[in-house]
Wavefront OBJ file of the C-alpha trace (Angstrom):
o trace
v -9.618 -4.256 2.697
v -6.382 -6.382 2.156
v -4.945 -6.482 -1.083
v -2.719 -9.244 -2.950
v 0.398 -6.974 -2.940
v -0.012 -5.123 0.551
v 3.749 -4.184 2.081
v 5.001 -4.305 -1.635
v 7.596 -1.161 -2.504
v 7.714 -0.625 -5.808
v 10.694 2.494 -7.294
v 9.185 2.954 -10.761
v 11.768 4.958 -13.202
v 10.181 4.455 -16.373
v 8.324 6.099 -18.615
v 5.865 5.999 -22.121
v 3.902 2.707 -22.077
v 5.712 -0.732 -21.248
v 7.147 0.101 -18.235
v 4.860 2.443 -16.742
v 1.817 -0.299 -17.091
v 3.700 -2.785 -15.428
v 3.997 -0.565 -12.312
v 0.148 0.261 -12.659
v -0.900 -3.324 -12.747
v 1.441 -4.038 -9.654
v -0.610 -0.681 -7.805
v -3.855 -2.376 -8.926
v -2.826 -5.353 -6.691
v -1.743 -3.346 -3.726
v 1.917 -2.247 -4.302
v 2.996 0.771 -2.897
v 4.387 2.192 -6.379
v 6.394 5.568 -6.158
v 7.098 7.059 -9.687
v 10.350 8.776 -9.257
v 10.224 11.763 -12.016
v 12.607 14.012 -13.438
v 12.059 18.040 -11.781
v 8.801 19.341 -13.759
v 7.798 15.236 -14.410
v 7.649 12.707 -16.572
v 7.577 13.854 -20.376
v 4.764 12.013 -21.083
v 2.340 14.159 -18.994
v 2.307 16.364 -22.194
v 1.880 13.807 -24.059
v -1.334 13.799 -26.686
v -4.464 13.793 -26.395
v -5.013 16.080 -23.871
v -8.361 15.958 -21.586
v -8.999 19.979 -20.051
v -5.349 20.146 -19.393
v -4.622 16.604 -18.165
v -2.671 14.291 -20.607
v -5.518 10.999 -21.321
v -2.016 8.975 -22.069
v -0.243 9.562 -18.869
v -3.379 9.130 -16.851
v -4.242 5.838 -18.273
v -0.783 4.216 -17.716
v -0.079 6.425 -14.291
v -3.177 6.311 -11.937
v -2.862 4.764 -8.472
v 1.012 5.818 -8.209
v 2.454 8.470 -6.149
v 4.882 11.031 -7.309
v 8.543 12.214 -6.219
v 9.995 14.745 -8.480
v 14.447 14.308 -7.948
v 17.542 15.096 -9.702
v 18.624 11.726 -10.416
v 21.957 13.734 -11.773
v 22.605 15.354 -8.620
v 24.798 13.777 -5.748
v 22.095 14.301 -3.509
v 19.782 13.375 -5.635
v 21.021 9.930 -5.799
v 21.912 9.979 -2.264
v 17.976 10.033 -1.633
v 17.340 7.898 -4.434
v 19.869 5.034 -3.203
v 18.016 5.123 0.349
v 14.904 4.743 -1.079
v 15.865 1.783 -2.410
v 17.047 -0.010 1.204
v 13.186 0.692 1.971
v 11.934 -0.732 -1.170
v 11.144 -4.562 -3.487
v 11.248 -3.623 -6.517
v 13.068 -1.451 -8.951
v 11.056 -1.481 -12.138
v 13.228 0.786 -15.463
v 13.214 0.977 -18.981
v 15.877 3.150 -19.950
v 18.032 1.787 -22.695
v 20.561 -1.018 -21.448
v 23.233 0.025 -19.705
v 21.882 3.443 -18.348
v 21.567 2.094 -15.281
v 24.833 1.447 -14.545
v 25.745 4.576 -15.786
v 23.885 6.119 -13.326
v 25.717 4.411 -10.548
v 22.220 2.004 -10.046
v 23.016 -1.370 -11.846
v 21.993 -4.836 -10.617
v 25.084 -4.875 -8.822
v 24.829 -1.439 -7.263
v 21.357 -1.920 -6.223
v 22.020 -5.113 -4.237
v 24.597 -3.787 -2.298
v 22.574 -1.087 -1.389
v 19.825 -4.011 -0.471
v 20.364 -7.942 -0.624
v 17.245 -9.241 -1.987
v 16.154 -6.664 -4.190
v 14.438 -7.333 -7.483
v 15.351 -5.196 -10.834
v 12.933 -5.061 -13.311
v 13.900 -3.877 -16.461
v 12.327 -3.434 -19.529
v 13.713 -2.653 -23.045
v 13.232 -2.485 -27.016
v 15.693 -5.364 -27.393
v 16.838 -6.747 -24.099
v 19.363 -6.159 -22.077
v 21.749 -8.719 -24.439
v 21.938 -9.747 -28.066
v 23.248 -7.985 -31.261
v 20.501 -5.061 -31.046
v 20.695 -4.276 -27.107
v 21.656 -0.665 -27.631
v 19.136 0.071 -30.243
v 16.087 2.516 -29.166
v 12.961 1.245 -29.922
v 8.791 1.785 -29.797
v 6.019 -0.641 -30.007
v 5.591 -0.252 -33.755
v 9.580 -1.724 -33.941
v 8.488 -4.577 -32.392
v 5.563 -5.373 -34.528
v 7.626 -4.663 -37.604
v 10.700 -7.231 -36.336
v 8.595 -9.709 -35.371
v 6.888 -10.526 -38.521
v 3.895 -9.636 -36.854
v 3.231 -6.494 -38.836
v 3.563 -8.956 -41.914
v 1.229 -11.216 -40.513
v -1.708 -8.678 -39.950
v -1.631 -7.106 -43.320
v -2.417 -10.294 -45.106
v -4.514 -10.637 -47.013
v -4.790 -7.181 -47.481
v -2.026 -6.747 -49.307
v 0.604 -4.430 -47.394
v 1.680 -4.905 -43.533
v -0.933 -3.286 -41.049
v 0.568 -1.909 -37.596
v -2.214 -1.942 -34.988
v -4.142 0.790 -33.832
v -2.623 0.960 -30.384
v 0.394 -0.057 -28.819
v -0.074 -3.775 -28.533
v 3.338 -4.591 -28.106
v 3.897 -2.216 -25.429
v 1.284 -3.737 -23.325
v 2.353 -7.101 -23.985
v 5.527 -6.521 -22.809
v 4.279 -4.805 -19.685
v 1.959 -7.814 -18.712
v 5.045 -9.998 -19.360
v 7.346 -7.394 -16.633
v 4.445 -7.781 -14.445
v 4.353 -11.629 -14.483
v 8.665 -11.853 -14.028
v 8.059 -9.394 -11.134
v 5.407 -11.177 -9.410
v 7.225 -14.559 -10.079
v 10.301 -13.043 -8.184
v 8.770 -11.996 -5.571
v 7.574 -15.601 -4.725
v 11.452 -16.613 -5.156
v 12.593 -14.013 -2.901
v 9.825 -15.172 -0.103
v 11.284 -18.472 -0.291
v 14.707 -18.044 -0.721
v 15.217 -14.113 0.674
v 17.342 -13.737 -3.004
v 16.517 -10.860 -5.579
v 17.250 -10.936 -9.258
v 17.041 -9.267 -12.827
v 13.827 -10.145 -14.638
v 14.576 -8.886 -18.221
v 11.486 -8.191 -20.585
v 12.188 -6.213 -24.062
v 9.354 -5.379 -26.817
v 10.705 -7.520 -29.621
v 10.529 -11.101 -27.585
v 7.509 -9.638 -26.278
v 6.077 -9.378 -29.939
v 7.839 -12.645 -30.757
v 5.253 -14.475 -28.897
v 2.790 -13.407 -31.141
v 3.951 -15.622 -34.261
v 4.909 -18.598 -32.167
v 3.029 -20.541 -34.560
v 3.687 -19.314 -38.034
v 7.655 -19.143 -36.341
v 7.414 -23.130 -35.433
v 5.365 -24.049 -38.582
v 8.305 -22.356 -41.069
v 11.771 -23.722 -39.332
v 9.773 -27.361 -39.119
v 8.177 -27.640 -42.814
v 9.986 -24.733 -44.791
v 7.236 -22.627 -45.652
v 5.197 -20.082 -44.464
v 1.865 -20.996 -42.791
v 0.132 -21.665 -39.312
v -2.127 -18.156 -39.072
v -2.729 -15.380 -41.431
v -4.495 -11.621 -41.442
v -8.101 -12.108 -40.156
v -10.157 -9.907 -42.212
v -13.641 -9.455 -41.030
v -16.831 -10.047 -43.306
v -18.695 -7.068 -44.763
v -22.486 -7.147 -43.733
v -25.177 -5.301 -45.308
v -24.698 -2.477 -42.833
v -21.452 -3.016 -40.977
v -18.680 -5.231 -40.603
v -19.189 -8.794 -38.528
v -15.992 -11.246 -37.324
v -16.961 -14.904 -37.741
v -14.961 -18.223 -36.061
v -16.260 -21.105 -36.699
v -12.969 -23.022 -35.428
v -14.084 -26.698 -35.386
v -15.765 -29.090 -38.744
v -19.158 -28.714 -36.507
v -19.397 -25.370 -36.013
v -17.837 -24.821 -39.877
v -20.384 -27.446 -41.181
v -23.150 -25.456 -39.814
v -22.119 -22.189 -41.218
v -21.384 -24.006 -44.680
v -25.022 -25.213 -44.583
v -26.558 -21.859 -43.483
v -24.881 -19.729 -46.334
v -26.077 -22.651 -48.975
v -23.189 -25.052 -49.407
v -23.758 -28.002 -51.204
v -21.526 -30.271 -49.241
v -21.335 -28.699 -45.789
v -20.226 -32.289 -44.585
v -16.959 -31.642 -45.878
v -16.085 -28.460 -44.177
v -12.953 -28.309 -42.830
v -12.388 -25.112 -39.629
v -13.220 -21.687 -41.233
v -13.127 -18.824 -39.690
v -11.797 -14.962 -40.139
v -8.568 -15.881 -41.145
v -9.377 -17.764 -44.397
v -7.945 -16.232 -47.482
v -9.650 -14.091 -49.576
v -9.403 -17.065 -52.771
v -10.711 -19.791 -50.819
v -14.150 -20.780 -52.224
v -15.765 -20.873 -48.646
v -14.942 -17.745 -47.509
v -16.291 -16.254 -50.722
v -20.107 -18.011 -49.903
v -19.548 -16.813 -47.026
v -18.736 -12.864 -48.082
v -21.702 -13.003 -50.591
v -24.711 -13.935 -47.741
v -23.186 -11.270 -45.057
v -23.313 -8.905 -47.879
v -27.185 -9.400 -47.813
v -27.916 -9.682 -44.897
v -27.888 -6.879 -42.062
v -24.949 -7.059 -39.213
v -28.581 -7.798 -36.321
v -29.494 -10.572 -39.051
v -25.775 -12.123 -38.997
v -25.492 -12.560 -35.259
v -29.269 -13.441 -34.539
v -28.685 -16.166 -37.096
v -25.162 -17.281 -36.300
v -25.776 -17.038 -32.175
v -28.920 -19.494 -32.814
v -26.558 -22.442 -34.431
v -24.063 -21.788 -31.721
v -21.231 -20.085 -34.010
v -19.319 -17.697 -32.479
v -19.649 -13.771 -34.269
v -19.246 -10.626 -33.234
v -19.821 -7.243 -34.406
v -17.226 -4.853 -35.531
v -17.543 -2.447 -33.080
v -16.451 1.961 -33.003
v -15.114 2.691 -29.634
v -17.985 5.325 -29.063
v -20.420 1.798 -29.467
v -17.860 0.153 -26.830
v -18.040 3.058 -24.415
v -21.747 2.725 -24.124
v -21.496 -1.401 -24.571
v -23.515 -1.840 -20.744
v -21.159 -5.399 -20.589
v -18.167 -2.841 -20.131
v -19.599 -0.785 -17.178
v -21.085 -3.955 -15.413
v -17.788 -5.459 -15.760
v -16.439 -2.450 -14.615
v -13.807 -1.711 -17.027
v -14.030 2.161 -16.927
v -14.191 4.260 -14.274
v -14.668 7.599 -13.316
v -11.835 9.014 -10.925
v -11.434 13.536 -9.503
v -8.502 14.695 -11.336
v -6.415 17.659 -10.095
v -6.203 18.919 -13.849
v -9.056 17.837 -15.388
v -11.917 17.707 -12.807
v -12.313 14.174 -13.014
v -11.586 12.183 -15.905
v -11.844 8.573 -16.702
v -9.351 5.988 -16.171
v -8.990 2.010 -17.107
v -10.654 -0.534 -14.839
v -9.079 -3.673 -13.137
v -8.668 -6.195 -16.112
v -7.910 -9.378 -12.918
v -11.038 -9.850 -11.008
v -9.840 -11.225 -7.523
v -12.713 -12.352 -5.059
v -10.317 -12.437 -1.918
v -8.379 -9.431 -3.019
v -10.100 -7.651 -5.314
v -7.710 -4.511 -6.204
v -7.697 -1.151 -6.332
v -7.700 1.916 -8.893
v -6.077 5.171 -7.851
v -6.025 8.823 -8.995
v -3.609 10.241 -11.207
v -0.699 11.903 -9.064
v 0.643 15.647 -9.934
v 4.257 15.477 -10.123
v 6.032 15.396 -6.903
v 2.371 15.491 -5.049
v 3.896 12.505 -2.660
v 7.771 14.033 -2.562
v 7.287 15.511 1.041
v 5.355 12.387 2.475
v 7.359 9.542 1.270
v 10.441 11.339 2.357
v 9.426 11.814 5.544
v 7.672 8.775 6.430
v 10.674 6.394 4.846
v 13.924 8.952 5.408
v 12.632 10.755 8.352
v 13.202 13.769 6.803
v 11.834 17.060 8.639
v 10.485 20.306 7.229
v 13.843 21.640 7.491
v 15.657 19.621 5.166
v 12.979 19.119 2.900
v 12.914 22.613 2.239
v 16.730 22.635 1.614
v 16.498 20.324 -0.834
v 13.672 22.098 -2.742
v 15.720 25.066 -2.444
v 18.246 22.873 -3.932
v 16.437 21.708 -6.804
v 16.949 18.201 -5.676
v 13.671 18.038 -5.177
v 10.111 19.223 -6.428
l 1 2 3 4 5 6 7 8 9 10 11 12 13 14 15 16 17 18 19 20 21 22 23 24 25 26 27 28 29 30 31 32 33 34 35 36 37 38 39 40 41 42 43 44 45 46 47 48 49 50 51 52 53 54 55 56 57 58 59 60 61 62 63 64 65 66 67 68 69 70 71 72 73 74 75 76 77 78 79 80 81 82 83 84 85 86 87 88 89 90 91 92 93 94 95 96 97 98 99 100 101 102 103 104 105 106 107 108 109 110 111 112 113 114 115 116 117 118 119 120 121 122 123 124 125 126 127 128 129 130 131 132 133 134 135 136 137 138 139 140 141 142 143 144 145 146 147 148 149 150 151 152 153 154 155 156 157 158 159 160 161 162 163 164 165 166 167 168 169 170 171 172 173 174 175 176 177 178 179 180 181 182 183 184 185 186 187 188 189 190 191 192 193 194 195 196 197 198 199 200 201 202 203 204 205 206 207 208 209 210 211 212 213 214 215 216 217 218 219 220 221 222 223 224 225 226 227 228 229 230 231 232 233 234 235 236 237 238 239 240 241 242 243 244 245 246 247 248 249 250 251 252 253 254 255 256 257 258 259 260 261 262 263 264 265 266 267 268 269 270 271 272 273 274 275 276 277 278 279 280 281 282 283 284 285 286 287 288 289 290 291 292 293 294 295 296 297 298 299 300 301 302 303 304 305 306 307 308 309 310 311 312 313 314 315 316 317 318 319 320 321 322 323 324 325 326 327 328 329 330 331 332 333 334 335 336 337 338 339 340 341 342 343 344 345 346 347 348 349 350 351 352 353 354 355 356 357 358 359 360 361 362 363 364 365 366 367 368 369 370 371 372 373 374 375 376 377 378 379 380 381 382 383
């Protein structure tokens, strides 16, 4: 079966979440992506929560990939490193700026070693401005961005999401650049830096309240979206146009729906509407809510648990988990392909062991033979 990326060499030194995504989505399309790890392997294979021994965090960011454990500190470490890179596309890191060229593998370094190759790197702040050499984590990014502010209201105090959203922003955003660059480089054979960092990444998350404050000189545009509390759960209600707000006026016994002006979970807590609105969910049962609300067309949802998403029968159908063997764990279960392709359709991997591919990508792209292979390991070059 072909795939979208087929022939695509991907030299993946990154770890945690950001990075290591984008390299997963670009081995969902077909790359060849070779996670070069540190002897032992990446840090976050230890990382909480743990399935029978296999790390659930590394495996969901890290399946499809194949391993190379080297001493990126050694001499010959980097030798091997730097002639994996004549055989490769794409380099994707996010170290903090300026690493790289510390390690003798800049922009620079990296296209002498190969003319059109394409650097992908991705960090907290970018790899210019006054916070470049900051470290930073996804909850940074939320907090800088205002969008930490944003979520909290009206509740009161900023909220930080449940999950890294940031983070996986930024990697869809790496993934894009990279894929974008590879179309330049097929038409003009020329490589280049694509630069993604998690605070612009979580800047495009308050475009609006952003544009609506330098333009009127106030704050405004979107707020918190606090679900409604039903009888027995918690429902989300938009009702984003005077129609579909009209409607939903009428069925929770306004006495001019006519005048209803877009309402949905992001009304404040004071506004009269959302407070007719909060009184008839509170009687009625979450089943009542969206039977009702479905029938006159306005969009709800229930507040779902993850356990209720895990057995939601929309999510296996569309095929967004999977089941996969596991060297550590048995088998475990991994992410599904989020881009449905009809022509191309994609692919989900297992989760390597560290340095499981070491002796096969060096011999199959260096020509190395058992004999220096085992000098190396010997070495501690490589693992």
């Amino acid at each position: 079966m072909p795939f979208s990326l087929d022939g695509v060499r991907v030299l993946e030194l990154a770890r945690f979440q950001a990075g290591p995504r984008g390299g997963m989505m670009l081995s969902d399309l077909g790359a060849e992506v070779i996670k070069v790890e540190r002897i032992g392997g990446e840090e976050t294979r230890r990382h909480p929560p743990m399935v029978r021994g296999q790390s659930a965090y590394f495996t969901v960011y890290n399946r499809g990939k194949k391993s190379i454990c080297l001493d990126m500190r050694s001499a010959r470490g980097k030798e091997i490193f730097a002639a994996l890179v004549r055989q490769s596309d794409i380099v994707l890191e996010n170290f903090r700026p300026g690493t790289m060229d510390a390690m003798g593998f800049g922009y620079e370094a990296l296209k002498a070693l190969k003319r059109d190759i394409i650097l992908v790197s991705v960090s907290g702040f970018g790899q210019f401005g006054p916070y470049r050499d900051l470290p930073a984590f996804d909850p940074l990014g939320q907090a800088m961005s205002g969008l930490m502010h944003l979520t909290g209201r009206p509740v009161g105090q900023p909220v930080g999401t449940a999950f890294s959203l940031v983070d996986r922003t930024t990697a869809l955003h790496a993934t894009i650049g990279a894929l974008a660059a590879l179309r330049h480089r097929d038409r003009t054979g020329e490589g280049q830096v694509i630069d993604c960092c998690l605070l612009d990444s979580a800047l495009t998350m308050v475009e609006i309240p952003s544009i609506y404050y330098l333009d009127m000189g106030e704050e405004g545009g979107e707020g918190g979206r606090p679900p409604y509390r039903a009888r027995d759960g918690w429902v989300v209600i938009s009702a984003a146009g005077r129609e579909m707000a009209g409607k939903l006026m009428e069925i929770v016994g306004a006495a001019r729906p006519s005048d209803a002006e877009p309402l949905n979970s992001s009304v404040g807590r004071t506004d009269e509407r959302r407070r007719l609105v909060e009184s008839w969910c509170a009687a009625h049962s979450v089943s009542e809510i969206l039977e009702t609300l479905m029938r006159a067309g306005i969009p709800v949802a229930p507040v779902r648990s993850i356990p209720e998403v895990t057995q939601d029968k929309h999510t296996w159908e569309r095929e967004m988990l999977a089941k996969q063997p596991d060297a550590l764990a048995g088998e475990i279960h991994v992410p599904g392909l989020a881009v449905k392709m009809s022509a191309t359709p994609g692919r989900i991997g297992p989760v390597p062991t560290p340095g499981e591919h070491t002796d096969e990508i060096l011999g199959a792209l260096l020509d190395y033979d058992a004999a220096k292979l085992r000098s190396l390991r010997d070495a501690k070059v490589i693992a």
